[in-house]
VEXTIDO-945057 format. One line per field, with one value per residue (C-alpha): chain; residue number from 1; x, y, z; residue in one letter. Coordinates in nm, 2 decimals, padded with zeros to 4 digits. Example, Ala and Ser with C-alpha at 12.3 -4.5 7.8 and 13.67 -1.06 7.14 Angstrom:
<rs>
chain = c(A, A) .
n = c(1, 2) .
x = c(01.23, 01.37) .
y = c(-00.45, -00.11) .
z = c(00.78, 00.71) .
res = c(A, S) .
</rs>
This chain:
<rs>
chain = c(A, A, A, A, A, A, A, A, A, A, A, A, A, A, A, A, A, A, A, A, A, A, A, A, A, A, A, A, A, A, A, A, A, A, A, A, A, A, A, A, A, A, A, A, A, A, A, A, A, A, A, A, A, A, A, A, A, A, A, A, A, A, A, A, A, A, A, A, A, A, A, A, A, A, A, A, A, A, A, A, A, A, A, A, A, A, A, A, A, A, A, A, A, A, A, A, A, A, A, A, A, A, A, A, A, A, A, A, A, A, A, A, A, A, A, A, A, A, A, A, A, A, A, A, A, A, A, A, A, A, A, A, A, A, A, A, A, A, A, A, A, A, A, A, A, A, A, A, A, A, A, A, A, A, A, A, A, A, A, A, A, A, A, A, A, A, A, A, A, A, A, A, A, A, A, A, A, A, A, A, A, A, A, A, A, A, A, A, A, A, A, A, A, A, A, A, A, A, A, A, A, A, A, A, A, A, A, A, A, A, A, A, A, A, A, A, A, A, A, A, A, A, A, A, A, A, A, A, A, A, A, A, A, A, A, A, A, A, A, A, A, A, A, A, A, A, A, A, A, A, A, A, A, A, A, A, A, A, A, A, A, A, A, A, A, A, A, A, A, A, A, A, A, A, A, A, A, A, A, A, A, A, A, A, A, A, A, A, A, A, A, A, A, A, A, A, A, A, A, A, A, A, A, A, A, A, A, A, A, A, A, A, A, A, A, A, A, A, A, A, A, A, A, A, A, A, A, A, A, A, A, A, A, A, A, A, A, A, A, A, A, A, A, A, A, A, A, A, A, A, A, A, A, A, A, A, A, A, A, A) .
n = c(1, 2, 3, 4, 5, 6, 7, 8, 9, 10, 11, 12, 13, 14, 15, 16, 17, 18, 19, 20, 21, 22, 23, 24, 25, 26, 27, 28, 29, 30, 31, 32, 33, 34, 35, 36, 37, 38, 39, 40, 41, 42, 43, 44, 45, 46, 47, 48, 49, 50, 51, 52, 53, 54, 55, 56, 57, 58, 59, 60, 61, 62, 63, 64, 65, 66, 67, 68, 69, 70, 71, 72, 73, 74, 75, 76, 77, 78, 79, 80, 81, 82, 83, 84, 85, 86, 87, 88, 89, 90, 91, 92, 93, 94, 95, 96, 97, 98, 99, 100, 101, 102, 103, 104, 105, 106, 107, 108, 109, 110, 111, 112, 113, 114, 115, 116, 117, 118, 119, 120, 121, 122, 123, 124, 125, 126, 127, 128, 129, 130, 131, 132, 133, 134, 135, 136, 137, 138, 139, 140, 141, 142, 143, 144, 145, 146, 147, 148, 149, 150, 151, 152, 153, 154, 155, 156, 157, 158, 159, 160, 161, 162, 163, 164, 165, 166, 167, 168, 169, 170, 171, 172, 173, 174, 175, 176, 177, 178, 179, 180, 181, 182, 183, 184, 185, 186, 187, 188, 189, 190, 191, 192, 193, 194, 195, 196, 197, 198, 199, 200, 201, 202, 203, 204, 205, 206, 207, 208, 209, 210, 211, 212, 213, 214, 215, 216, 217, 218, 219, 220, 221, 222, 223, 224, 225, 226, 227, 228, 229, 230, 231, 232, 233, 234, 235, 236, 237, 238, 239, 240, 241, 242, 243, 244, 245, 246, 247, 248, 249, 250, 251, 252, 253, 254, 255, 256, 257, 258, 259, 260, 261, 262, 263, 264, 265, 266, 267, 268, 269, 270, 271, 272, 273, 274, 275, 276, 277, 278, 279, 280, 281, 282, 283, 284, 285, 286, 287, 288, 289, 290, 291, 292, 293, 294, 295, 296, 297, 298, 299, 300, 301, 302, 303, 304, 305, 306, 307, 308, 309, 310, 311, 312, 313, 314, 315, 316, 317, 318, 319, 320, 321, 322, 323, 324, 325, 326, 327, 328, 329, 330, 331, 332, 333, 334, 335, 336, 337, 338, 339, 340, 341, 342, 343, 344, 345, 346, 347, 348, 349, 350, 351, 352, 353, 354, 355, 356, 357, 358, 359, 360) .
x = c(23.55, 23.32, 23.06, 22.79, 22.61, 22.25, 22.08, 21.82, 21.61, 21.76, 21.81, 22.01, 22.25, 22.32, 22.31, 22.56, 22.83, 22.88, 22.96, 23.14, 23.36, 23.49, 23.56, 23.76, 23.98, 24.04, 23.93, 23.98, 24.25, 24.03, 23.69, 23.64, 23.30, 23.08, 22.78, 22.43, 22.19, 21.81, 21.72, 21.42, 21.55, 21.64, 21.60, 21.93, 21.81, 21.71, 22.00, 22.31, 22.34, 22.40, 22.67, 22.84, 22.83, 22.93, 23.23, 22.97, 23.18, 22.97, 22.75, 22.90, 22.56, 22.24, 21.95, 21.75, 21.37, 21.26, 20.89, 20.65, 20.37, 20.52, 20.50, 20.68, 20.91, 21.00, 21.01, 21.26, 21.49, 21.48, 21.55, 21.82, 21.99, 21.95, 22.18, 22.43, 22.50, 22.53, 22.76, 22.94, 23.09, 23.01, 23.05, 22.78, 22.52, 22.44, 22.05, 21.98, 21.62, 21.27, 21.28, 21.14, 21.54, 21.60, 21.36, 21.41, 21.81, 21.72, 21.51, 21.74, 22.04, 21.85, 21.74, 22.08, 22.21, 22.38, 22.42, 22.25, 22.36, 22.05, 22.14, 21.86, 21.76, 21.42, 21.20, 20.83, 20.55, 20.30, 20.04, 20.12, 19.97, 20.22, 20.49, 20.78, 20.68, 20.63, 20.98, 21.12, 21.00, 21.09, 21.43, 21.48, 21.34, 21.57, 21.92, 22.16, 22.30, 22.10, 22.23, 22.00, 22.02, 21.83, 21.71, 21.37, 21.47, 21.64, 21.37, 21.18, 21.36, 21.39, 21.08, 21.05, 21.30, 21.64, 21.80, 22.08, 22.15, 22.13, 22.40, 22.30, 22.54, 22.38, 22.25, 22.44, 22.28, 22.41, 22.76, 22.71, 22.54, 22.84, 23.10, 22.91, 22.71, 23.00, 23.05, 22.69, 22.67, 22.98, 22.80, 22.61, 22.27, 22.03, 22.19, 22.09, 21.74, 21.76, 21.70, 21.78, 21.81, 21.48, 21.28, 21.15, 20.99, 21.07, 20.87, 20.91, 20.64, 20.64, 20.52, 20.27, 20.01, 20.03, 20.06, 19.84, 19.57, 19.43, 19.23, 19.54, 19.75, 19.55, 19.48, 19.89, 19.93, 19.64, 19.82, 20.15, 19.95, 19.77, 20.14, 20.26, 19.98, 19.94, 20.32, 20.45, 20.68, 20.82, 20.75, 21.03, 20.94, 21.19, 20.97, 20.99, 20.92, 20.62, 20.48, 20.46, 20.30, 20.05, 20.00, 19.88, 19.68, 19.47, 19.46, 19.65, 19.84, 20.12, 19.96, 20.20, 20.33, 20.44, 20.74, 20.83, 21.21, 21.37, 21.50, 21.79, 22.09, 22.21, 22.46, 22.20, 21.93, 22.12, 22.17, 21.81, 21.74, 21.99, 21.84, 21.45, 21.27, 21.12, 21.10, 20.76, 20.83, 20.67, 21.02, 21.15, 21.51, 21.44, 21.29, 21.60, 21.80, 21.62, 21.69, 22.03, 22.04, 21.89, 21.59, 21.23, 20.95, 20.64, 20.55, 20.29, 20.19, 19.96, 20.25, 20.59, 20.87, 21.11, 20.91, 21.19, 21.17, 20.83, 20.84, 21.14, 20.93, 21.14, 20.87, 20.50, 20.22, 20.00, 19.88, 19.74, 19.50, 19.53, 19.40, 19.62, 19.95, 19.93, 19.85, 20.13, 20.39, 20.28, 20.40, 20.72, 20.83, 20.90, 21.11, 21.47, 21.57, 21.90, 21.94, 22.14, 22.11, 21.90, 22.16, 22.44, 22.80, 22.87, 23.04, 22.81, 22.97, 23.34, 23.06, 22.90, 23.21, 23.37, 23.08, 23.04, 23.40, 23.38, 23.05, 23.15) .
y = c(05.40, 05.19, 05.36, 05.23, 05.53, 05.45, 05.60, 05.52, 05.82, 06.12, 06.39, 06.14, 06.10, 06.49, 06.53, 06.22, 06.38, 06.66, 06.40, 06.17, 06.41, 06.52, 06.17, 06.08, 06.42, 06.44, 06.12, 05.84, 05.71, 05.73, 05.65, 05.36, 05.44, 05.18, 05.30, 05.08, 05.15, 05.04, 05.09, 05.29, 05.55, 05.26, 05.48, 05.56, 05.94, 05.90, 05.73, 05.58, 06.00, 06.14, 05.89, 05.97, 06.33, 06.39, 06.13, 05.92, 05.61, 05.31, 05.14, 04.85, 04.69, 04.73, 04.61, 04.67, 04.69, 04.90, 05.00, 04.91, 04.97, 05.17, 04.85, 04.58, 04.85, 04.92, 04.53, 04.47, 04.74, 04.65, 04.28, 04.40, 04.65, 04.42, 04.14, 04.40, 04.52, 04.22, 04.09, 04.45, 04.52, 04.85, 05.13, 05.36, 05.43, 05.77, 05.81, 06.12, 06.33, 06.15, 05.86, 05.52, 05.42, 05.65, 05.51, 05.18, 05.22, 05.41, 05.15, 04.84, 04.99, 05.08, 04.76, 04.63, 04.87, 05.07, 05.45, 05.65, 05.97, 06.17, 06.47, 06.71, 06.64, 06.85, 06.96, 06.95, 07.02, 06.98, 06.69, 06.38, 06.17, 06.31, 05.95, 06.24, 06.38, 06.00, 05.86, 06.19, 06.17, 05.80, 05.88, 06.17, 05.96, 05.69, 05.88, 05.92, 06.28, 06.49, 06.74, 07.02, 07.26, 07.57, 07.76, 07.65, 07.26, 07.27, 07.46, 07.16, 06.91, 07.11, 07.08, 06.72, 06.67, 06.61, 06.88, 06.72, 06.50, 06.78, 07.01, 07.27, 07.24, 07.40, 07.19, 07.02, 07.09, 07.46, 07.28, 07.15, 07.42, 07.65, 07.35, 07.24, 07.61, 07.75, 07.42, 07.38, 07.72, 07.64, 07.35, 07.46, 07.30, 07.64, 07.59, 07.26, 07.30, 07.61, 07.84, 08.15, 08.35, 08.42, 08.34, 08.01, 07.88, 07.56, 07.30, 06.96, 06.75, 06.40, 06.39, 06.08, 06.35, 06.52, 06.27, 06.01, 06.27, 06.32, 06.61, 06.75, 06.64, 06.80, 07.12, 07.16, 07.09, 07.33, 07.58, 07.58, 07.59, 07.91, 08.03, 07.99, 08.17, 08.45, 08.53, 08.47, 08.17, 07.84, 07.60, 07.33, 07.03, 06.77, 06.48, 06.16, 05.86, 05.78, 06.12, 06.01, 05.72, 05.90, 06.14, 05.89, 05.69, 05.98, 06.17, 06.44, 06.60, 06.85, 07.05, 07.28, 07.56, 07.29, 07.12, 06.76, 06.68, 06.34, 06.37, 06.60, 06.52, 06.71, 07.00, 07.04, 07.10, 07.35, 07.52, 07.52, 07.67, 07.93, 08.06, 08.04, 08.30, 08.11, 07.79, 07.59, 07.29, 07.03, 06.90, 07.00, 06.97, 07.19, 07.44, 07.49, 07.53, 07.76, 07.98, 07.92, 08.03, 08.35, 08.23, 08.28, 07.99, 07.87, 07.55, 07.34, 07.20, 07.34, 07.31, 07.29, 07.16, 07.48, 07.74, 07.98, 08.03, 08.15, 08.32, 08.56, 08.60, 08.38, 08.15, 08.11, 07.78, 07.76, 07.36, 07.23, 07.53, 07.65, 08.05, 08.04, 07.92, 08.20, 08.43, 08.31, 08.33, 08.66, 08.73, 08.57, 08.65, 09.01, 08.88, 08.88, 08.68, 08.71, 08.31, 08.33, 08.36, 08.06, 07.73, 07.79, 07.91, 07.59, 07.39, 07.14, 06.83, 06.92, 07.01, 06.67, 06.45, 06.62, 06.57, 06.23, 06.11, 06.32, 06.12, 05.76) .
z = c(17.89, 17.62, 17.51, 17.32, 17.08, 16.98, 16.70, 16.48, 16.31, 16.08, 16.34, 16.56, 16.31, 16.27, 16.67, 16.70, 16.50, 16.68, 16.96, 16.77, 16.64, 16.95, 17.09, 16.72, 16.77, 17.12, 17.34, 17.13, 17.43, 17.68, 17.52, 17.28, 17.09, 16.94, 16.70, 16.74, 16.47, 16.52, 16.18, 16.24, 15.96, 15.63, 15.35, 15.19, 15.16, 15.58, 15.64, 15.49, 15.32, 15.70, 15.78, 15.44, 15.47, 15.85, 15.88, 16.11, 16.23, 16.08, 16.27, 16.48, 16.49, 16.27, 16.43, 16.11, 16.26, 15.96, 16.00, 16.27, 16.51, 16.85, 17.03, 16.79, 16.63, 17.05, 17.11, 16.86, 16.97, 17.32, 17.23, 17.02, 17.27, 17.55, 17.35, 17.25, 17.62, 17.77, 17.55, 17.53, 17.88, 17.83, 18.06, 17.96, 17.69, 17.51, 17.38, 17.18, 17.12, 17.14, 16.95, 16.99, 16.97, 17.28, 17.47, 17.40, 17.47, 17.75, 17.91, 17.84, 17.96, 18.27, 18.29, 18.30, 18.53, 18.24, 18.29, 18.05, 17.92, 17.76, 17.49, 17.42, 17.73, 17.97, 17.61, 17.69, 17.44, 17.75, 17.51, 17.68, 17.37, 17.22, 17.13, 17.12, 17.49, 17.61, 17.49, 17.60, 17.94, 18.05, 17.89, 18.11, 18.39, 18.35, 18.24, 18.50, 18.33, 18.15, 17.89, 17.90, 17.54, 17.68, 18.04, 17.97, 17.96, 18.31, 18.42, 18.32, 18.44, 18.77, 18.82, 18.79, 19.03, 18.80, 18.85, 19.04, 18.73, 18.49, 18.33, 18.07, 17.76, 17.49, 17.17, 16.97, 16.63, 16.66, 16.70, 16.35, 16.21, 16.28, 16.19, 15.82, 15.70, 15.50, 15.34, 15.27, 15.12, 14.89, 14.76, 14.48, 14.63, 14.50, 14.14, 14.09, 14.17, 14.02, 14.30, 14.43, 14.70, 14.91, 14.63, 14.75, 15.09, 15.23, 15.37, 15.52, 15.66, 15.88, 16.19, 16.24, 16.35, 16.07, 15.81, 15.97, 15.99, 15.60, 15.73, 15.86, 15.58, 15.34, 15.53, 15.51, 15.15, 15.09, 15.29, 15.09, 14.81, 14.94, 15.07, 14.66, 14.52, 14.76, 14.79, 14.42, 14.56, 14.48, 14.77, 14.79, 15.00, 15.04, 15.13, 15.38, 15.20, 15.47, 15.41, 15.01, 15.10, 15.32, 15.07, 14.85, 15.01, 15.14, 14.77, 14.89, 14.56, 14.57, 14.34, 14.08, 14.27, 14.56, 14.44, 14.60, 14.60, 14.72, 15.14, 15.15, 15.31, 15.55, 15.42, 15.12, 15.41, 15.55, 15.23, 15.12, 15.49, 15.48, 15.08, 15.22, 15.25, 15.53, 15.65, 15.68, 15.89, 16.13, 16.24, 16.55, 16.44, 16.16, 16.34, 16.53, 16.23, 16.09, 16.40, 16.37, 16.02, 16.10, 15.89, 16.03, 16.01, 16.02, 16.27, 16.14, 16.44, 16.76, 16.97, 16.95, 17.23, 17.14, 17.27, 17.32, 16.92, 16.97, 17.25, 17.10, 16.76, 16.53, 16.49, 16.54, 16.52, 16.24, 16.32, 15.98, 15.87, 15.51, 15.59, 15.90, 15.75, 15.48, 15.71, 15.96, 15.64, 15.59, 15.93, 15.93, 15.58, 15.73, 16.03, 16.03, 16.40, 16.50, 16.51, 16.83, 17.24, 17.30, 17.23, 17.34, 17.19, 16.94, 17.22, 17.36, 17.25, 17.42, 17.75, 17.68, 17.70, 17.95, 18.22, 18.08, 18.15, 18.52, 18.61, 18.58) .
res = c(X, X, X, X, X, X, X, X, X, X, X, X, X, X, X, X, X, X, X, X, X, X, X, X, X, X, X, X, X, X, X, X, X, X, X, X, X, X, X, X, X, X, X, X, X, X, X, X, X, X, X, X, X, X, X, X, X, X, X, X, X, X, X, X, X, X, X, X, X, X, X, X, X, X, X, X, X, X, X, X, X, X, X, X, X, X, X, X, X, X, X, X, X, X, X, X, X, X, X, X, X, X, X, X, X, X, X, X, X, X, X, X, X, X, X, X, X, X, X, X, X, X, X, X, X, X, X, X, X, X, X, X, X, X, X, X, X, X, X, X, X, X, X, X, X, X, X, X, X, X, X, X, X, X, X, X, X, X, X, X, X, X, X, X, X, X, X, X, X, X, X, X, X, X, X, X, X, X, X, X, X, X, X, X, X, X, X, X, X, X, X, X, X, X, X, X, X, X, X, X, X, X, X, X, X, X, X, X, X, X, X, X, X, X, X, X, X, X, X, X, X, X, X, X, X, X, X, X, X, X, X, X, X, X, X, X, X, X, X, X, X, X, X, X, X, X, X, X, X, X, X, X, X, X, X, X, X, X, X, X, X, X, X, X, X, X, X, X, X, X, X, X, X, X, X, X, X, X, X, X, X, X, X, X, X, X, X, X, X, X, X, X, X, X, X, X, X, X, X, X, X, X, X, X, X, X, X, X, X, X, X, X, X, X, X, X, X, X, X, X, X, X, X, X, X, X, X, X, X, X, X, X, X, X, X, X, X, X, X, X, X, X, X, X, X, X, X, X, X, X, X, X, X, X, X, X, X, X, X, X) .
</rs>
């Protein structure tokens, strides 16, 4: 079996591994793997770090698109794909999440007559502007297997109609998070910043709605602000180079109690997750984390595509309002969630390529 891996954004690359690491351990005789990498994510701290850190094979292909509107960024991806599977012979292609790389691998190897193998497969946030809940949907659409983390996405993609293509595996991200915590803890992140224990909150923010919003930029950053004041804490916010960018050219400061650190790779994410006191974030990834770290947050959005989090308490919404993120801190910051029950059992990837090799 050839299989051709597309990835292209941070969260892919931590997802992939989990996959990747199977296939190099136990199915590297039956299933030759080759990496495409869009380029979406170019930054050294967004990118070349994950592959580094999680024994990533290297890409076979960089596609380099860099930074773009949805429509050229797309275009170039699609060209890009396209040339790689018809010159590939491959047998099937794995997407991952709700990127603009897994729709546009989803859609050329549809094209081509390619099956497509979706991970992360049935979330819905229910805001169809949403370019997450767009990509997502034509993904799903389009993928001839579907690997479903939760109840709530097969429900979901039951009710579209997919539920004959769909097989619930659990999420790969709690696969790494069991695999890589211990190490992460070992690693002597919280020193180096100088950090302890539950005395900090952690933030990340860069989700185009957020960040391409200065109204909503600005009502975050005043809310961490708020959250540092009110609660004696250090707010740590490892920051997306885009989300600098935006921050500047809206006038949007950190202030002092808000302190901005370079992107974190991923075992010093985990580690800063695992010390928080809790976990301030826009990401869907790192919401998820946090739940598996037993840590509580805070989701800076008005929705959120993990609504099992919320619904069991170990999160709530707080969208972009500064009164309403402290008080939603306050909340949290006396919750202890047990960070298991929804995901799975850590073996999603060894569910993943099985059904994959027993459906082609």
């Amino acid at each position: 079996m050839k299989l051709l891996t597309i990835v292209g954004a941070r969260p892919q690359f931590i997802k992939a591994a989990a996959v990747s690491r199977v296939l190099s351990r136990g199915y590297s005789s039956v299933v030759e793997e080759r990496l495409l990498h869009t380029g979406q994510h170019y930054d050294t701290g967004m990118s070349d770090v994950f592959f580094d850190e999680l024994g990533l094979p290297r890409p076979a292909v960089n596609l380099g698109v860099g930074s773009a509107s949805h429509g050229v960024q797309t275009a170039r991806m699609l060209e890009g794909i396209e040339r790689e599977l018809l010159g590939g012979a491959y047998d099937a292609v794995l997407v991952y999440g709700d990127t603009n790389s897994t729709l546009a691998g989803a859609l050329a190897a549809s094209k081509l007559g390619v099956p497509v193998f979706h991970v992360e497969a049935g979330l819905r946030s229910r805001v169809a502007s949403m370019p997450e809940e767009q990509n997502r949907i034509v993904a799903d659409h389009l993928s001839a297997r579907l690997y479903a983390p939760t109840i709530t996405a097969v429900d979901n993609l039951r009710g579209e109609g997919l539920g004959s293509r769909t097989a619930l595996v659990g999420d790969v991200m709690l696969d790494n998070a069991l695999h890589y915590a211990p190490i992460a803890r070992r690693g002597g992140t919280l020193r180096r910043l100088g950090l302890v224990d539950g005395s900090y909150a952690l933030a990340t923010v860069h989700r185009a709605a957020n960040t391409d919003t200065p109204g909503r930029l600005r009502g975050i950053f005043d809310g961490l602000a708020a959250v540092a004041s009110r609660f004696g804490v250090k707010v740590v916010a490892p920051l997306h180079p885009r989300t600098l960018r935006c921050m500047a050219q809206a006038g949007v400061e950190c202030g002092e109690c808000v302190v901005a650190v370079p992107p974190a790779g991923y075992l010093d994410m985990l580690a800063l997750e695992q010390g928080a006191a809790v976990v301030l974030t826009d990401s869907g990834g790192v919401q998820k984390e946090a739940y598996f770290l037993g840590r509580p947050s805070v989701i800076l959005r008005d929705e959120t595509e993990w609504t099992e989090i919320v619904d069991q308490g170990a999160a709530c919404l707080a969208a972009a309002d500064p009164g309403s993120i402290a008080d939603a801190y306050a909340v949290m910051c006396r919750r202890e969630p047990s960070g298991s029950g929804l995901f799975g059992d850590g073996s999603a990837a060894v569910k993943i390529v099985n059904d994959m090799l027993k459906n082609l």
